[in-house]
C-alpha positions in Angstrom: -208.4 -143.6 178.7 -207.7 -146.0 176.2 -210.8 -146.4 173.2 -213.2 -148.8 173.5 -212.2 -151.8 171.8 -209.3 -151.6 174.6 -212.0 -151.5 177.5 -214.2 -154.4 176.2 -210.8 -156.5 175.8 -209.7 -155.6 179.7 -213.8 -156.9 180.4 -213.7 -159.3 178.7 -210.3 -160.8 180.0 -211.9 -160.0 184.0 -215.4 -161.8 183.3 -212.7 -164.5 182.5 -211.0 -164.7 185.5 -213.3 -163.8 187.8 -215.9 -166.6 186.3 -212.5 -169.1 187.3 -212.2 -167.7 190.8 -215.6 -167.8 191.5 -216.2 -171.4 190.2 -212.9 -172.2 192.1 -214.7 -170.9 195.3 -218.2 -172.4 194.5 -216.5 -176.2 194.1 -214.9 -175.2 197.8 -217.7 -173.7 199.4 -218.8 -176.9 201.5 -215.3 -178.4 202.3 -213.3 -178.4 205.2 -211.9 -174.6 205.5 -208.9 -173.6 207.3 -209.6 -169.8 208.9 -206.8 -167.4 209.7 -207.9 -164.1 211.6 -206.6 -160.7 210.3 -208.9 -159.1 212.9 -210.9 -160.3 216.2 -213.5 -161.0 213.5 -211.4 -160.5 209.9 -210.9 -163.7 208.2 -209.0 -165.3 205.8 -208.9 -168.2 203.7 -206.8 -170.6 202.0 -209.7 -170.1 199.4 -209.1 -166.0 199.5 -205.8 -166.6 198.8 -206.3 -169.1 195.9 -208.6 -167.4 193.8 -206.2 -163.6 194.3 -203.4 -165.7 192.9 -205.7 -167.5 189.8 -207.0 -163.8 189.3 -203.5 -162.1 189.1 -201.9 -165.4 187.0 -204.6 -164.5 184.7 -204.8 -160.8 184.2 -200.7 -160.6 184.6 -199.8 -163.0 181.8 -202.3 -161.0 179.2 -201.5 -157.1 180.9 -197.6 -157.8 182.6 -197.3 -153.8 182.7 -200.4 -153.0 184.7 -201.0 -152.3 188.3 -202.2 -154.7 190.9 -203.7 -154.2 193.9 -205.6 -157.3 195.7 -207.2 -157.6 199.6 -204.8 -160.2 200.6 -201.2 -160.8 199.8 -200.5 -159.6 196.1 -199.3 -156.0 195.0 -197.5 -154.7 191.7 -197.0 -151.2 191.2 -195.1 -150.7 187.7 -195.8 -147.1 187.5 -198.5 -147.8 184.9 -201.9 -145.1 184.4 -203.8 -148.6 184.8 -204.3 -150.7 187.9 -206.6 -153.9 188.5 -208.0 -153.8 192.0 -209.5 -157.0 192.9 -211.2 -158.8 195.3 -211.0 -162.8 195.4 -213.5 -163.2 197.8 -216.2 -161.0 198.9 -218.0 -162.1 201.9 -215.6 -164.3 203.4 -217.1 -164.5 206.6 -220.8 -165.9 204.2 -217.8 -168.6 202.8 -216.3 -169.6 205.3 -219.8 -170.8 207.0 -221.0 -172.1 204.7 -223.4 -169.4 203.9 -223.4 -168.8 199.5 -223.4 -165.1 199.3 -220.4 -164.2 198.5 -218.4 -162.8 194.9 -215.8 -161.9 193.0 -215.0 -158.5 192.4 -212.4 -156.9 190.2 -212.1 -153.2 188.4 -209.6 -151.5 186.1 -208.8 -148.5 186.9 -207.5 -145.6 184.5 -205.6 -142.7 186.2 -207.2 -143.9 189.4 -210.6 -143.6 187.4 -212.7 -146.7 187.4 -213.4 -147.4 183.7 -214.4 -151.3 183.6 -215.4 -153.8 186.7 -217.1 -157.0 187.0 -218.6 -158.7 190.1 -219.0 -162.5 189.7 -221.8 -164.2 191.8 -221.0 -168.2 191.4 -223.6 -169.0 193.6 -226.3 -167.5 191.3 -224.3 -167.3 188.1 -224.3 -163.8 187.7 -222.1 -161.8 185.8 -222.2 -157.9 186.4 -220.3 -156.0 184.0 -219.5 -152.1 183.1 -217.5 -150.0 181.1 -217.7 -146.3 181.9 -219.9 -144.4 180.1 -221.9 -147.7 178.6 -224.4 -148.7 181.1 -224.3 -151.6 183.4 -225.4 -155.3 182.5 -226.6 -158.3 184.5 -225.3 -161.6 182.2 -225.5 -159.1 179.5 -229.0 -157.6 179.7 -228.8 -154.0 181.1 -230.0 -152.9 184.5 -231.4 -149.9 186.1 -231.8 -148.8 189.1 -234.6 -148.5 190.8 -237.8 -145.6 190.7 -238.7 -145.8 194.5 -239.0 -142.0 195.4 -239.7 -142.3 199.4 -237.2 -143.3 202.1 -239.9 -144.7 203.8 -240.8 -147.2 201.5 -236.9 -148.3 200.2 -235.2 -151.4 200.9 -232.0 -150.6 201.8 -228.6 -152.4 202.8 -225.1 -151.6 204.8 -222.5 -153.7 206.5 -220.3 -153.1 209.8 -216.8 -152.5 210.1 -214.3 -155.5 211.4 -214.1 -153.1 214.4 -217.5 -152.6 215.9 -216.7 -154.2 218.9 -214.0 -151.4 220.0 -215.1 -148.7 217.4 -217.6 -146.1 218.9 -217.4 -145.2 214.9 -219.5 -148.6 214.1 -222.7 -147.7 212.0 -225.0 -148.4 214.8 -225.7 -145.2 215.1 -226.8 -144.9 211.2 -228.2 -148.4 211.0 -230.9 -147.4 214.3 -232.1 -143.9 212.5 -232.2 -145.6 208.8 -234.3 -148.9 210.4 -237.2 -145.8 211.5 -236.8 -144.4 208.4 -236.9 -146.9 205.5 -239.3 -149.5 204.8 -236.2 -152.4 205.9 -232.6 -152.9 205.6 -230.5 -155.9 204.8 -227.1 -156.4 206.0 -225.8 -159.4 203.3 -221.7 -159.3 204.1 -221.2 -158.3 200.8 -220.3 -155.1 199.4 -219.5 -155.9 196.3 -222.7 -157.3 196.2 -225.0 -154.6 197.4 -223.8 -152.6 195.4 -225.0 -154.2 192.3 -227.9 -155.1 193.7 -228.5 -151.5 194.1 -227.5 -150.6 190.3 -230.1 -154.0 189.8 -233.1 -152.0 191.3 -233.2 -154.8 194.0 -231.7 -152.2 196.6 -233.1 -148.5 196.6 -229.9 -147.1 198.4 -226.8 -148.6 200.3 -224.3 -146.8 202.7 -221.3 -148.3 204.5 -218.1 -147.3 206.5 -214.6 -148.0 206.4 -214.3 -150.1 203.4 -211.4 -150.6 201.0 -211.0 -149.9 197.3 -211.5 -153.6 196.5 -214.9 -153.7 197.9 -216.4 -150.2 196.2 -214.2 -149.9 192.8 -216.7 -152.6 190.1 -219.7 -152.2 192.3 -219.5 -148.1 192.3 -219.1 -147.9 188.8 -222.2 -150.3 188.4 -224.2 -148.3 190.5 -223.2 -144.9 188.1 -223.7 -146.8 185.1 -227.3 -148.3 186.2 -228.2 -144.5 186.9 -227.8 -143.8 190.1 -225.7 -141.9 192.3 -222.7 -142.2 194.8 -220.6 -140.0 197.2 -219.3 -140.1 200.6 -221.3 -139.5 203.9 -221.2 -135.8 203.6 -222.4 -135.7 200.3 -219.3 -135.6 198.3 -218.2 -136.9 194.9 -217.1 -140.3 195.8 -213.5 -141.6 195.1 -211.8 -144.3 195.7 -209.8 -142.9 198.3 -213.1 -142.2 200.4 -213.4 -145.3 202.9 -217.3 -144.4 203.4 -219.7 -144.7 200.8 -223.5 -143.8 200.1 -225.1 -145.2 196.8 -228.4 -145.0 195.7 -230.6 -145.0 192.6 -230.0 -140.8 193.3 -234.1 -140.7 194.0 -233.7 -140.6 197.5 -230.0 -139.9 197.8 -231.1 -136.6 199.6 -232.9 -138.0 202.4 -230.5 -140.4 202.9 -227.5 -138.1 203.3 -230.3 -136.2 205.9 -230.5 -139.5 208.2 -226.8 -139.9 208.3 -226.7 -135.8 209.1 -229.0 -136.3 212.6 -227.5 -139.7 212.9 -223.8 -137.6 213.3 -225.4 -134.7 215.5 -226.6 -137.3 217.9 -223.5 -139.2 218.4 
């Protein structure tokens, strides 16, 4: 990993380009939209692809030898140790209704380690940023998670894969033992999002399936960085290779990792 001075010029030059994106998206989010389907309920837009290519013009012309990987159309694989790994547009489905919750979201990674993100919310004007191993910031100010010790009374949130209408592997099966279990859940279309809203103490815990680099990379290093804890379903270190993901502020990690354990026995 490169020193520090290296990591706060790769942050700085993201919190640049994602702030762009996300204001591109925010001056879009009420006009006529144009929606492709990747999936029976995947979209795309015109917007997605936009604010990928403003994102990689940016980050390319300073960093020409790095790595990209983005959701939509746009990979380069130089053979570098570092790799950004973006997301234009968070919550598309949110966007393309009309509905503002949606983000940016775009990490650095080092040797396949995350060691910078940022997640852009243009609706709210927030700005989450981290570096590894120097705590994670809301428009500069740092964040914590939060100190809720009992499942019972956390707010939690998850999401649903683009196939839960032919999937028997859907989350409904989690989401029914977690709503008996916690105080409430909130399902906001954004993973990016939840994720730093858990880091952000607004969340207690968050757990999801089948979701892509893009979505975890910024938001699970927030979530480490704030204090708190991530790993897969089964309790393992989480990488981003695992396509499942439980985060929490690591208070009630346990017990969540216990309601996803009968949720699987019952299946």
């Amino acid at each position: 990993m490169e020193n520090k001075g290296d990591c706060a010029c790769y942050l700085k030059a993201a919190v640049k380009a994602a702030r762009q994106a996300g204001d591109f998206l925010l001056a879009g989010l009420h006009q006529a939209k144009k929606v492709d389907f990747k999936g029976e309920i995947d979209l795309v837009t015109a917007f997605d692809r936009k604010s990928e290519e403003m994102i990689f013009n940016e980050l390319s012309s300073l960093f020409p030898d790095h790595n990209f990987l983005a959701e939509e159309n746009i990979r380069r694989d130089n053979h570098s140790d570092f790799s950004w790994i973006v997301d234009p547009l968070d919550g598309t489905t949110n966007f393309a209704h009309g509905l503002p919750i949606f983000c940016v979201s775009i990490a650095l990674t080092c040797r396949e380690e995350v060691i910078a993100g940022v997640v852009y919310d243009p609706n709210r004007r927030e700005m989450f940023t981290a570096i590894k191993g120097e705590g994670a910031y809301l428009n500069d100010r740092p964040v914590r998670v939060s100190l809720t010790t009992e499942l019972d009374k956390s707010l939690l949130a998850t999401g649903f894969p683009y196939d839960v209408r032919t999937s028997p592997d859907n989350n409904l099966n989690y989401f029914s033992h977690f709503a008996l279990s916690a105080q409430a859940i909130r399902r906001c279309g954004s993973a990016a999002l939840d994720l730093c809203y858990t880091a952000g103490g607004r969340f207690d815990g968050f757990w999801e399936i089948k979701l892509k680099p893009w979505d975890l990379a910024a938001g699970s290093l927030f979530v480490r960085e704030a204090g708190g804890k991530t790993t897969d379903l089964f309790g393992r270190e989480f990488n981003l290779n695992s396509p499942d993901i439980v985060a929490s502020n690591g208070l009630i990690h346990q017990a969540m990792l216990e309601i996803i354990r009968i949720s699987q026995i019952k299946l």
